[in-house]
VEXPARO-198468 format. One record per residue (C-alpha): residue in three letters; x, y, z. Coordinates in steps of 0.05 Angstrom, whole numbers, plus 5000, padded with zeros to 4 digits. Layout:
<rec residu="Ala" u="X" v="Y" w="Z"/>
...
end
This chain:
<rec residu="Unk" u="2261" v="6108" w="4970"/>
<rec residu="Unk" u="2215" v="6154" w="4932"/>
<rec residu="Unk" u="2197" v="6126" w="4851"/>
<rec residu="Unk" u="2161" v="6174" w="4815"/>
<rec residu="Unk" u="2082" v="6154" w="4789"/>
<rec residu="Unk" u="2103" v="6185" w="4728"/>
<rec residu="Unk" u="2097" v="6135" w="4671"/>
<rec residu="Unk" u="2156" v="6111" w="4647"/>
<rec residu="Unk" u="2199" v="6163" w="4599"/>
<rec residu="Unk" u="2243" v="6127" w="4536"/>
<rec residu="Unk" u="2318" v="6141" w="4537"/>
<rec residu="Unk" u="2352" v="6101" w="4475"/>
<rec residu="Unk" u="2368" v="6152" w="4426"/>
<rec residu="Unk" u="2334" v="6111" w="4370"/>
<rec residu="Unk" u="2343" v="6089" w="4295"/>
<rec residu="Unk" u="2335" v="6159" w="4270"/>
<rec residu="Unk" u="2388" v="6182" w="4321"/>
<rec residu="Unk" u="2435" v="6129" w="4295"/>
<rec residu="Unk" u="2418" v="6136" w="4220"/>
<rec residu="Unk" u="2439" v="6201" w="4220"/>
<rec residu="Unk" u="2508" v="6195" w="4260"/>
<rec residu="Unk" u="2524" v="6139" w="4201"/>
<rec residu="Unk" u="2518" v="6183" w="4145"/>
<rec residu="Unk" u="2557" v="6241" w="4177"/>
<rec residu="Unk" u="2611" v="6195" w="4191"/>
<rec residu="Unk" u="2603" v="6175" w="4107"/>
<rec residu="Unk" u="2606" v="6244" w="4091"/>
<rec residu="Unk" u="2677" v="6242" w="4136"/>
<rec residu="Unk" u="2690" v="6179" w="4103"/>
<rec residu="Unk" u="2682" v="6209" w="4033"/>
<rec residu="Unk" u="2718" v="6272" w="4046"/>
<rec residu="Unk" u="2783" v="6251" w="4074"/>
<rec residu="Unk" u="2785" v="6215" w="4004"/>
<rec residu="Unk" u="2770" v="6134" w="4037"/>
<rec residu="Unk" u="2719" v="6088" w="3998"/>
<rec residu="Unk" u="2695" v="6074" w="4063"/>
<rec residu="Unk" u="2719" v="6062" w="4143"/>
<rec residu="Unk" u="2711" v="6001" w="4185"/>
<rec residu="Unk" u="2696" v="6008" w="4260"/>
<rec residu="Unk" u="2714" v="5951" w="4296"/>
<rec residu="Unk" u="2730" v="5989" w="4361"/>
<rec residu="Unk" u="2670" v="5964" w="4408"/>
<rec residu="Unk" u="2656" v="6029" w="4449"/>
<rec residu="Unk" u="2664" v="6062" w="4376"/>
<rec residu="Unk" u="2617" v="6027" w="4344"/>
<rec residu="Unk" u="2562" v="6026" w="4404"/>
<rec residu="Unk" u="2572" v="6103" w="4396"/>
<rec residu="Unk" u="2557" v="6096" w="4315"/>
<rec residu="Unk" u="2498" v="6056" w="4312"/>
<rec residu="Unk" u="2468" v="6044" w="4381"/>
<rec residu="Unk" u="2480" v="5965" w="4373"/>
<rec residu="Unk" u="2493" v="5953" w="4443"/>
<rec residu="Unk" u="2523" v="5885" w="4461"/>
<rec residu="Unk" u="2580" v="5853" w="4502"/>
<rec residu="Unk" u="2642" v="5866" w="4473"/>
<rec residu="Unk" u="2694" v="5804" w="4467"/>
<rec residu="Unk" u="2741" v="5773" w="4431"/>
<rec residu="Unk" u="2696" v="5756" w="4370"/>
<rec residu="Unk" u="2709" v="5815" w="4329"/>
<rec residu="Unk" u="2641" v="5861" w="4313"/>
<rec residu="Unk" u="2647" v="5907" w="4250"/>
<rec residu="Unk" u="2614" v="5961" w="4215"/>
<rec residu="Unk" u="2624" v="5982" w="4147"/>
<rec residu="Unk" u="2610" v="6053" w="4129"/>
<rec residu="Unk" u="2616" v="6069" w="4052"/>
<rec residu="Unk" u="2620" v="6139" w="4029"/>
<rec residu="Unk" u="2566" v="6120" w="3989"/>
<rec residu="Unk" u="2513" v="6071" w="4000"/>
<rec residu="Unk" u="2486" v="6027" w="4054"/>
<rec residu="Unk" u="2517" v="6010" w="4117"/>
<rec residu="Unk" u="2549" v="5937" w="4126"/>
<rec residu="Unk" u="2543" v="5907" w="4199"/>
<rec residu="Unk" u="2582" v="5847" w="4208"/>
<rec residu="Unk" u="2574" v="5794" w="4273"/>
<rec residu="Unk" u="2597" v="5732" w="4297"/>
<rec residu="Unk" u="2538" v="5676" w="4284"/>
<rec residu="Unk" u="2517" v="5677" w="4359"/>
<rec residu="Unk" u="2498" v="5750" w="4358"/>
<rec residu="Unk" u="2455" v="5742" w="4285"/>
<rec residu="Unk" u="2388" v="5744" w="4323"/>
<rec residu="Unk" u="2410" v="5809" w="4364"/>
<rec residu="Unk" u="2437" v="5842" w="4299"/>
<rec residu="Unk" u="2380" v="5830" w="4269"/>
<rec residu="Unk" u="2338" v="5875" w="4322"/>
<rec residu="Unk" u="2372" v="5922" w="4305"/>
<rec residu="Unk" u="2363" v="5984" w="4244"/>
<rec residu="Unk" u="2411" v="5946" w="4202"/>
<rec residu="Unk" u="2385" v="5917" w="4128"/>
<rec residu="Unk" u="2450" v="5891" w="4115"/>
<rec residu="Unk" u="2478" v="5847" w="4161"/>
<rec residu="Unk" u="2529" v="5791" w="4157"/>
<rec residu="Unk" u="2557" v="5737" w="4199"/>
<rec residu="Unk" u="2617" v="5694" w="4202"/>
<rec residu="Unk" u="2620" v="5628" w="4244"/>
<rec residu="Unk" u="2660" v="5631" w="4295"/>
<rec residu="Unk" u="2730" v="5663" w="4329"/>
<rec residu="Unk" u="2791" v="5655" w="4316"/>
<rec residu="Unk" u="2757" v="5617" w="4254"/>
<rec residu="Unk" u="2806" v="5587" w="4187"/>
<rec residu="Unk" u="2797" v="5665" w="4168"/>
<rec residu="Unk" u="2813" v="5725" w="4216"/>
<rec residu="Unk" u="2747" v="5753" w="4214"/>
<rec residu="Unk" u="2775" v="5820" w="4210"/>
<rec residu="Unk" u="2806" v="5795" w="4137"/>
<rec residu="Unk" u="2741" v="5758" w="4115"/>
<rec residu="Unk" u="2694" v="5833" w="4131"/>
<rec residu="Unk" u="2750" v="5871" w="4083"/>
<rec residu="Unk" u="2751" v="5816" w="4032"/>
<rec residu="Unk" u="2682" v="5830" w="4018"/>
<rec residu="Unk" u="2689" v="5908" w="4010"/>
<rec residu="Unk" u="2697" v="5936" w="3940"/>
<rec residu="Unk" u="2741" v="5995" w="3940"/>
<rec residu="Unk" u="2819" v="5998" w="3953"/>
<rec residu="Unk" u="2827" v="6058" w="3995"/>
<rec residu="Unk" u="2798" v="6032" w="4061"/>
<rec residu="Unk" u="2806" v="6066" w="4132"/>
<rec residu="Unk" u="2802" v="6030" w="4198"/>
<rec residu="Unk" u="2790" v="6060" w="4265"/>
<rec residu="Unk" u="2835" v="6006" w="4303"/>
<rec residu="Unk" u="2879" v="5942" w="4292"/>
<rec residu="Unk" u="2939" v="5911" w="4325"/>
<rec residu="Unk" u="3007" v="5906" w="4288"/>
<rec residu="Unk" u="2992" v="5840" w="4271"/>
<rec residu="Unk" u="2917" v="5848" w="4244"/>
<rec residu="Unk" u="2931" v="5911" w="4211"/>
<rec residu="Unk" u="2982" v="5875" w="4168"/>
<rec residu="Unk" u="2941" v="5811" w="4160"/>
<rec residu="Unk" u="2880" v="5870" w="4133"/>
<rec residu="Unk" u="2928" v="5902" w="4091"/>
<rec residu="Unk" u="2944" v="5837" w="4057"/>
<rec residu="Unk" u="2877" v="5842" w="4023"/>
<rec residu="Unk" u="2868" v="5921" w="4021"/>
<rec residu="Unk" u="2939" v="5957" w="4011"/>
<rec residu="Unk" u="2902" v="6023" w="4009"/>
<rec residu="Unk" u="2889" v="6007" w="4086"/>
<rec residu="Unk" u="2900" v="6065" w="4126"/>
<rec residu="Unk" u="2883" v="6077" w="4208"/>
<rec residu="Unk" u="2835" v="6131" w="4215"/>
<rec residu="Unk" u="2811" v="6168" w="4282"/>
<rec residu="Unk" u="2751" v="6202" w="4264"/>
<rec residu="Unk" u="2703" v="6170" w="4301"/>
<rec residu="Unk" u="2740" v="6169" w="4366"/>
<rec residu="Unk" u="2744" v="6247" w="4357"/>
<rec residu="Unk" u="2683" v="6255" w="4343"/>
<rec residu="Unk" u="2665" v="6224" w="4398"/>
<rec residu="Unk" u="2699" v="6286" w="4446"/>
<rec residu="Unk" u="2637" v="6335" w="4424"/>
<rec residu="Unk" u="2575" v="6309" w="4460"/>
<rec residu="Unk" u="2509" v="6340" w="4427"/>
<rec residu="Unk" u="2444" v="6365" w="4469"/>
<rec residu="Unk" u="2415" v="6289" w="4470"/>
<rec residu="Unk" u="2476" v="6259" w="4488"/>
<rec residu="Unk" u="2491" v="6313" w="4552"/>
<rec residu="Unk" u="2410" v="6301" w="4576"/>
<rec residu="Unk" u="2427" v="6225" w="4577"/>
<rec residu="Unk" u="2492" v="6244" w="4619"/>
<rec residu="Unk" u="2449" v="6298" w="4666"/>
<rec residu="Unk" u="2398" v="6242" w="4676"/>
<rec residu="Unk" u="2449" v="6188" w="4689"/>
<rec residu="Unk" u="2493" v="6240" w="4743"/>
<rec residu="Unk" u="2421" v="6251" w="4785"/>
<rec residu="Unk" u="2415" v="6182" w="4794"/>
<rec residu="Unk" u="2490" v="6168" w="4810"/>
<rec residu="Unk" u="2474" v="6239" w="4858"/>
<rec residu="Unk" u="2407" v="6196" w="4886"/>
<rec residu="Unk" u="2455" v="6141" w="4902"/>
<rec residu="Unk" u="2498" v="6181" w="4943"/>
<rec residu="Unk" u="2436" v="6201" w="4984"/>
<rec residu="Unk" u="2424" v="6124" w="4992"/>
<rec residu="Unk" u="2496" v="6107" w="5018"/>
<rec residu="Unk" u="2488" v="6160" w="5075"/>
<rec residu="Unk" u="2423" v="6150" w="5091"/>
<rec residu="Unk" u="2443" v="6069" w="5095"/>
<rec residu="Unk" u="2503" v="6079" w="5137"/>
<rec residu="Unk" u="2463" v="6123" w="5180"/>
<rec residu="Unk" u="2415" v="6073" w="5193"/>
<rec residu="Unk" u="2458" v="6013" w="5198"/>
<rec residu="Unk" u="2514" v="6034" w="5235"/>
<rec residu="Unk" u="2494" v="6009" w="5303"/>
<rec residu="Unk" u="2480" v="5936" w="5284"/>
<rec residu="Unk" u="2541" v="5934" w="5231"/>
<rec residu="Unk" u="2545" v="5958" w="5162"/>
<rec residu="Unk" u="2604" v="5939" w="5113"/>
<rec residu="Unk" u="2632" v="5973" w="5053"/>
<rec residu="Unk" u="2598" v="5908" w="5011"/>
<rec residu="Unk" u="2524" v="5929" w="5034"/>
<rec residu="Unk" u="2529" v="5994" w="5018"/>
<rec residu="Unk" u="2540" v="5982" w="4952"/>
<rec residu="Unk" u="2491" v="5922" w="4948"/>
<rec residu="Unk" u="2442" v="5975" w="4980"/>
<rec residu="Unk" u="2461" v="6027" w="4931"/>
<rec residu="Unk" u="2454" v="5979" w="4872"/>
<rec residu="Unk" u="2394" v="5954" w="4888"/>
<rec residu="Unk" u="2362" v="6019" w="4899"/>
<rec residu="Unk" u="2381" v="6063" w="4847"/>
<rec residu="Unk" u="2374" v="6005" w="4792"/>
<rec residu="Unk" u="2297" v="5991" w="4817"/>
<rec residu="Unk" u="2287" v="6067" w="4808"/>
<rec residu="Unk" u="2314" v="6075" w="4746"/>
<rec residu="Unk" u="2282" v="6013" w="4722"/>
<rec residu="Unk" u="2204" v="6043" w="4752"/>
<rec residu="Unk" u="2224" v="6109" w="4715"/>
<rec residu="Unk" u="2269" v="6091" w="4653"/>
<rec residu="Unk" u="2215" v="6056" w="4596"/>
<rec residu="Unk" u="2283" v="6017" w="4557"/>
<rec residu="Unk" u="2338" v="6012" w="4604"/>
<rec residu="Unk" u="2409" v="6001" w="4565"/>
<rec residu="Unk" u="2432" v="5947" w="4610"/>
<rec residu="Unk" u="2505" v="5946" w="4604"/>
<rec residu="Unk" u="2549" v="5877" w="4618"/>
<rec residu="Unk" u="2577" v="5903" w="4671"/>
<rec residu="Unk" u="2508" v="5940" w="4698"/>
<rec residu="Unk" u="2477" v="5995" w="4700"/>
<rec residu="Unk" u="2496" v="6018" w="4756"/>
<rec residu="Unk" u="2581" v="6003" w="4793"/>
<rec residu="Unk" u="2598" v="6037" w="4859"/>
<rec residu="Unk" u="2662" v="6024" w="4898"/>
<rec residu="Unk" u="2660" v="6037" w="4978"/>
<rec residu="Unk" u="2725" v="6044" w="5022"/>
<rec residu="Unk" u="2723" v="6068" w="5090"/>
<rec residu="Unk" u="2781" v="6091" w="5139"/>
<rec residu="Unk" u="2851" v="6061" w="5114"/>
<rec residu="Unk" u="2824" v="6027" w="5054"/>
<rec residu="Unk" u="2805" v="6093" w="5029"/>
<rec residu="Unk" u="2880" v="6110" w="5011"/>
<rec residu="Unk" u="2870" v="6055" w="4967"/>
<rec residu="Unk" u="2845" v="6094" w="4893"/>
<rec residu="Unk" u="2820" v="6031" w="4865"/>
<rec residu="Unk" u="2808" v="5974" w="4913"/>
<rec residu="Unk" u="2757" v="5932" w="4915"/>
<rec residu="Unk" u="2704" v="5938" w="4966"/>
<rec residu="Unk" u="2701" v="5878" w="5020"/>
<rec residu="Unk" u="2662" v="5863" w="5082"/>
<rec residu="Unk" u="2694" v="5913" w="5125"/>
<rec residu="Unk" u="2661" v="5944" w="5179"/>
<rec residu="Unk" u="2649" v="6022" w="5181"/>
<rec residu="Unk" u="2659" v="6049" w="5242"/>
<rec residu="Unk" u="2652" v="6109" w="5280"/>
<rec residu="Unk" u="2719" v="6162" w="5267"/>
<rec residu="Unk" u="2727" v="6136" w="5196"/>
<rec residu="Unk" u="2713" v="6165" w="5120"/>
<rec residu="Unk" u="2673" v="6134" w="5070"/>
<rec residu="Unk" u="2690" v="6145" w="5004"/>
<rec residu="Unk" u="2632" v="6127" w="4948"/>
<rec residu="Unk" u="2644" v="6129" w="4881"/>
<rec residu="Unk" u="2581" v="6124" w="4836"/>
<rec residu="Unk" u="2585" v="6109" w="4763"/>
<rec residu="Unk" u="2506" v="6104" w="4727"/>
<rec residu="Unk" u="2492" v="6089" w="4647"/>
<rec residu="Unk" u="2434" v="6116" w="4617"/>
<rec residu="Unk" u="2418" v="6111" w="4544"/>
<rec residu="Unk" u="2489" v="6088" w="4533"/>
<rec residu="Unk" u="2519" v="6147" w="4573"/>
<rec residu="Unk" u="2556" v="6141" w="4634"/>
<rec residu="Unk" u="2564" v="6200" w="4686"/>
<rec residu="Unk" u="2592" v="6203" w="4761"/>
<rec residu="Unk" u="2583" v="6227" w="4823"/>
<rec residu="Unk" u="2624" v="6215" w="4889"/>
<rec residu="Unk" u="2630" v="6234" w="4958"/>
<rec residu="Unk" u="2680" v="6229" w="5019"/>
<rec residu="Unk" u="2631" v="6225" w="5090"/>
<rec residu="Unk" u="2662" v="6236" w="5150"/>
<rec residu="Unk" u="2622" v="6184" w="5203"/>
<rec residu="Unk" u="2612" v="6223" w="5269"/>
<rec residu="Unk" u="2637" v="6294" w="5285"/>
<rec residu="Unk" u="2702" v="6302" w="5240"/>
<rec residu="Unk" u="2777" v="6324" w="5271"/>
<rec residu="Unk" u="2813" v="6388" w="5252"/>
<rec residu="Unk" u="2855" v="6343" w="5204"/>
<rec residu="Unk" u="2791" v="6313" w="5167"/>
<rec residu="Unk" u="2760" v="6379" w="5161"/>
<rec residu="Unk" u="2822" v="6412" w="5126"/>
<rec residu="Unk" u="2822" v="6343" w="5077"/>
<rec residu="Unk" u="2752" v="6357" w="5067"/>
<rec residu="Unk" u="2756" v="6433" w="5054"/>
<rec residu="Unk" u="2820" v="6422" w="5005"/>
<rec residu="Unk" u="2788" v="6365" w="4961"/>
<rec residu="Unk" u="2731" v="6419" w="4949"/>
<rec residu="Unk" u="2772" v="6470" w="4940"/>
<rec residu="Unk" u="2814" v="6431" w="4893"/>
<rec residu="Unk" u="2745" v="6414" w="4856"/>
<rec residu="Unk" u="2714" v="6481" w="4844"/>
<rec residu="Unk" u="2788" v="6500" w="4821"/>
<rec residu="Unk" u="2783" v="6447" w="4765"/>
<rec residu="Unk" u="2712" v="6477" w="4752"/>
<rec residu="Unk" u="2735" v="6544" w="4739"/>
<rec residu="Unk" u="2798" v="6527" w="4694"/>
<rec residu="Unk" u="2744" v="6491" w="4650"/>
<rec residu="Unk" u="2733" v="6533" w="4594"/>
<rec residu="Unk" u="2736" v="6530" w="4524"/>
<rec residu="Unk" u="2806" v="6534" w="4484"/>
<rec residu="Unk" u="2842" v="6511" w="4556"/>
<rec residu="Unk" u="2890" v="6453" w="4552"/>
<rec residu="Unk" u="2869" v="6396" w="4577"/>
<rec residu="Unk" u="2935" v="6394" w="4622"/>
<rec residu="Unk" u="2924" v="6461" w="4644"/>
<rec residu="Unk" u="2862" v="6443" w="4680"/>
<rec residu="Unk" u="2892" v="6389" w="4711"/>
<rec residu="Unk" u="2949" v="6425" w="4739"/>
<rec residu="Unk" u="2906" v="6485" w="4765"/>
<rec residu="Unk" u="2867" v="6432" w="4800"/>
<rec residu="Unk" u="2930" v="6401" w="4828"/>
<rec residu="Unk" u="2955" v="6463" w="4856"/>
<rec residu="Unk" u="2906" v="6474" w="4907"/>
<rec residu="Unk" u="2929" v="6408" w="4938"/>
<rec residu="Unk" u="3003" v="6424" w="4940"/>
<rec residu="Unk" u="2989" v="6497" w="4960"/>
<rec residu="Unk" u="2949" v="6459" w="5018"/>
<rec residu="Unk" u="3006" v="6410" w="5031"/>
<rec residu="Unk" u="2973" v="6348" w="4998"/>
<rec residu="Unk" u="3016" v="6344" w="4943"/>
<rec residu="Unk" u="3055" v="6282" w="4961"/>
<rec residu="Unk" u="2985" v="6245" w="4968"/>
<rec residu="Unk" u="2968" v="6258" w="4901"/>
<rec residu="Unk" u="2957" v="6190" w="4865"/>
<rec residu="Unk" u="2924" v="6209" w="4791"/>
<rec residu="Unk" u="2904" v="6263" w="4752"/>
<rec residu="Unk" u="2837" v="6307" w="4759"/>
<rec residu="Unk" u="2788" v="6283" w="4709"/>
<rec residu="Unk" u="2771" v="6231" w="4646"/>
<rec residu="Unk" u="2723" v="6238" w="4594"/>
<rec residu="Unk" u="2660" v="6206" w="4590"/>
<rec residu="Unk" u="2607" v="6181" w="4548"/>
<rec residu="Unk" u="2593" v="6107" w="4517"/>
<rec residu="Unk" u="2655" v="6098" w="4562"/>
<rec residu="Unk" u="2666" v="6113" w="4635"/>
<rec residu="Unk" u="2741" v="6131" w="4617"/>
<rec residu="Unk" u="2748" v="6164" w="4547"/>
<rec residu="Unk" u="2796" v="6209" w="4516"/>
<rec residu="Unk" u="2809" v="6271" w="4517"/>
<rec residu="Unk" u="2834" v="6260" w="4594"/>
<rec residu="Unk" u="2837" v="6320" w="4643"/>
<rec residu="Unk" u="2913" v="6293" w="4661"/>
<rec residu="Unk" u="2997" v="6312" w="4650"/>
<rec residu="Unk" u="3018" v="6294" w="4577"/>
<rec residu="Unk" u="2943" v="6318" w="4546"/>
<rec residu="Unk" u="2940" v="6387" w="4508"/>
<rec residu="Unk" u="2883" v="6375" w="4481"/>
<rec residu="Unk" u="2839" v="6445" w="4472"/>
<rec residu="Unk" u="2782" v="6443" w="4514"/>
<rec residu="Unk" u="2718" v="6449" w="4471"/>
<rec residu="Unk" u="2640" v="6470" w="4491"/>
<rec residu="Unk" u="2597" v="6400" w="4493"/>
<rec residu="Unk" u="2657" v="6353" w="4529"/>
<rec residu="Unk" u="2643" v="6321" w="4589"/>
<rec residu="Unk" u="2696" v="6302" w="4634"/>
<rec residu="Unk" u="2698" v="6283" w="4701"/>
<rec residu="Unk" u="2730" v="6314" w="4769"/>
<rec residu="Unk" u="2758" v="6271" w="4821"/>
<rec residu="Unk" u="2806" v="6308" w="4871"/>
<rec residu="Unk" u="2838" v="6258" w="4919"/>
<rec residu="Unk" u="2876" v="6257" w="4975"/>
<rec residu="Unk" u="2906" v="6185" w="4992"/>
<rec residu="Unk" u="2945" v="6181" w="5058"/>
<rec residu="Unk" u="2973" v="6107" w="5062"/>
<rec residu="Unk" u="2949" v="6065" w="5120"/>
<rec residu="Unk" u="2912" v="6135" w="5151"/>
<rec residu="Unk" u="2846" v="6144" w="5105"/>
<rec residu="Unk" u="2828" v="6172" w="5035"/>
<rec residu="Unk" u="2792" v="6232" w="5006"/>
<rec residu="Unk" u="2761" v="6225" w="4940"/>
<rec residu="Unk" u="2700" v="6281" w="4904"/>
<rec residu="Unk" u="2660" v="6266" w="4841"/>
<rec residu="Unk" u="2634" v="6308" w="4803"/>
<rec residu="Unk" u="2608" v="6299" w="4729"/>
<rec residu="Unk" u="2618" v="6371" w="4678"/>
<rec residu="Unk" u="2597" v="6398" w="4607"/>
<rec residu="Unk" u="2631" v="6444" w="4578"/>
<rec residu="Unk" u="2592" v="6504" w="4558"/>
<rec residu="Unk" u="2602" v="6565" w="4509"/>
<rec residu="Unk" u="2633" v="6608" w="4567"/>
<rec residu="Unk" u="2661" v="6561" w="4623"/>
<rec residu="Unk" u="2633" v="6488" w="4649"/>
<rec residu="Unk" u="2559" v="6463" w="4682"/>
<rec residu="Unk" u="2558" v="6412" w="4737"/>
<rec residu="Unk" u="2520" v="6357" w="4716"/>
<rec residu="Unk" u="2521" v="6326" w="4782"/>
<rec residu="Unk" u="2492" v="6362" w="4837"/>
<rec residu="Unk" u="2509" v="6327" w="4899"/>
<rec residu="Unk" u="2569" v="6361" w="4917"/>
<rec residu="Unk" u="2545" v="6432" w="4906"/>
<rec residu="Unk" u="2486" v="6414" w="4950"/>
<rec residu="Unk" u="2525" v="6390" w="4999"/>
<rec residu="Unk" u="2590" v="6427" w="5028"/>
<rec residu="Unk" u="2643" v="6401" w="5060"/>
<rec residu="Unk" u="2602" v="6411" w="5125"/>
<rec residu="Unk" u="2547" v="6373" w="5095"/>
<rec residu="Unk" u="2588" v="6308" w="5078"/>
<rec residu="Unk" u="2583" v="6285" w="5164"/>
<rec residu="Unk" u="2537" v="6216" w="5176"/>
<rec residu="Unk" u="2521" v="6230" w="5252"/>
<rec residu="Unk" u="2527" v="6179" w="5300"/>
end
């Protein structure tokens, strides 16, 4: 593993950043006529204010007036945290679920009757609504959240390269352990380890995310027609494929990169799998263009696999969004019309599942651009369907 001697470059997006994002949503608070909106979606409010934390079932909330100062509000164990943050106003309740939903104590303190709230269950919307009749659900920030500005795609092009450097570690690991006995579980304990100590060496304030920075799934030869199993100490042996799956945060946002390896010289059948998940991918690549349905990409992508006679091994649809998220809307899938728009970033994951024979899965992480789509992740262009062999 090469690190770089480079000191060590900053990636959070900072106060200013975050200030800024605040007052726009205000200004969308103010002009769809609301006194103010309360977040208390997690991944919605990590995207609002850059208060990064572990999302549970103590309720979080933020408080955006139209006018004035921002309102965060936090359970008593995550006071300290809060107050690291860029916040002057922050309050605390005690404890969940608490004599008081806590959702119903942060409203009680709001002046205003007309307030909007970004999500609620049946049950807590009416308890909220109790105290504010004006209440109203409002989706701004989650549609906001589709449109990814020049910061926000660098963060996703830096997190793909690493999820592209892991890659290179899972070949080069299989490669070198697969005469004493590699398992799906090292590779990703090798992958892990590697890619996080690099980014740590190179990254000055690593977002470390609950769930990690970096999450990689492994599945070689039958398990591979398994789309989301979980990797296990399986040996990989000569004849099978390796599917890795790479997910990396960086700055708060998430990008992808995967690859199906073939382990020794591939069959005629492999090959053709190979060839049509790549095929299927750069067809997905070219339907990406602004004012494109969402479901329109998806089902050009899809078509290369039934053309090629893969359709009945289909198993999900092309692509997700991405950002503070791994999976966000708008989703590259059936049942999602949703105009494609320069500055989304999706993913693109043909696969190819053959029960109890093997799996094909391809990662690739995209913008949208003015004219058509960029790979973020450059793995796969790198390396063709020729390329994807570990020799034995």
């Amino acid at each position: 593993m090469t690190i770089t001697t480079m000191p060590p470059r900053a990636v959070y997006l900072g106060a200013d950043f975050y200030r800024a994002r605040v007052a726009q949503l205000q200004e969308h608070a103010g002009a769809a006529g609301l006194d103010g909106l309360l977040v208390l979606n997690p991944a919605n409010l990590m995207w609002a204010t850059g208060f990064f934390h572990i999302p549970n079932e103590r309720p979080i909330g933020l408080y955006l007036p139209a006018h004035g100062a921002p309102v965060l509000f936090v359970p008593f164990l995550e006071k300290e945290n809060a107050e690291e943050s860029w916040f002057d106003d922050i309050r605390w309740y005690l404890e969940y679920p608490g004599e008081t939903p806590a959702e119903v104590w942060m409203l009680a303190q709001l002046p205003g009757a007309r307030i909007g709230v970004d999500a609620a269950s049946h049950a807590g919307f009416a308890a909220m609504a109790a105290v504010k009749p004006g209440l109203t659900l409002d989706h701004t920030v989650s549609r906001l959240r589709y449109i990814k500005n020049a910061a926000e795609i660098e963060l996703t092009r830096t997190a793909a390269a690493y999820a592209d450097f892991g890659l290179a570690v899972a070949r080069q690991a299989v490669a070198d352990g697969l005469r004493s006995g590699i398992t799906e579980l090292d590779v990703v304990q090798i992958v892990q380890s590697e890619t996080t100590a690099r980014m740590k060496a190179e990254l000055e304030d690593l977002v470390n995310f609950y769930r990690g920075a970096v999450a990689l799934t492994a599945h070689a030869g039958p398990r591979g027609a398994l789309p989301h199993g979980q990797p296990g100490p399986v040996a990989i042996k000569p004849g099978d494929t390796l599917i890795v799956g790479i997910g990396v945060k960086v700055g708060g946002y998430h990008a992808e990169s995967g690859c199906t390896f073939v382990v020794g010289e591939p069959s005629a059948d492999q090959r053709r799998c190979l060839e049509a998940t790549w095929a299927c991918d750069e067809a997905a690549f070219a339907a990406l263009k602004p004012g494109a349905a969402c479901s329109a990409v998806n089902e050009a992508a899809w078509s290369v696999l039934r053309e090629r006679g893969y359709g009945d091994f289909i198993r999900h649809r092309i692509g997700h969004g991405m950002g503070v998220e791994g999976h966000e809307a708008p989703w590259l899938s059936i049942g999602d019309d949703t105009p494609v728009e320069p500055g989304m970033v999706f993913s693109n994951e043909p696969g190819i599942y053959r029960p109890g024979v093997d799996g094909y899965r391809i990662i690739d992480s995209m913008v949208v651009t003015a004219t058509g789509a960029e790979r973020l992740s450059r793995y796969l262009a790198e390396h063709g369907p020729d390329d994807r062999v570990i020799p034995i």
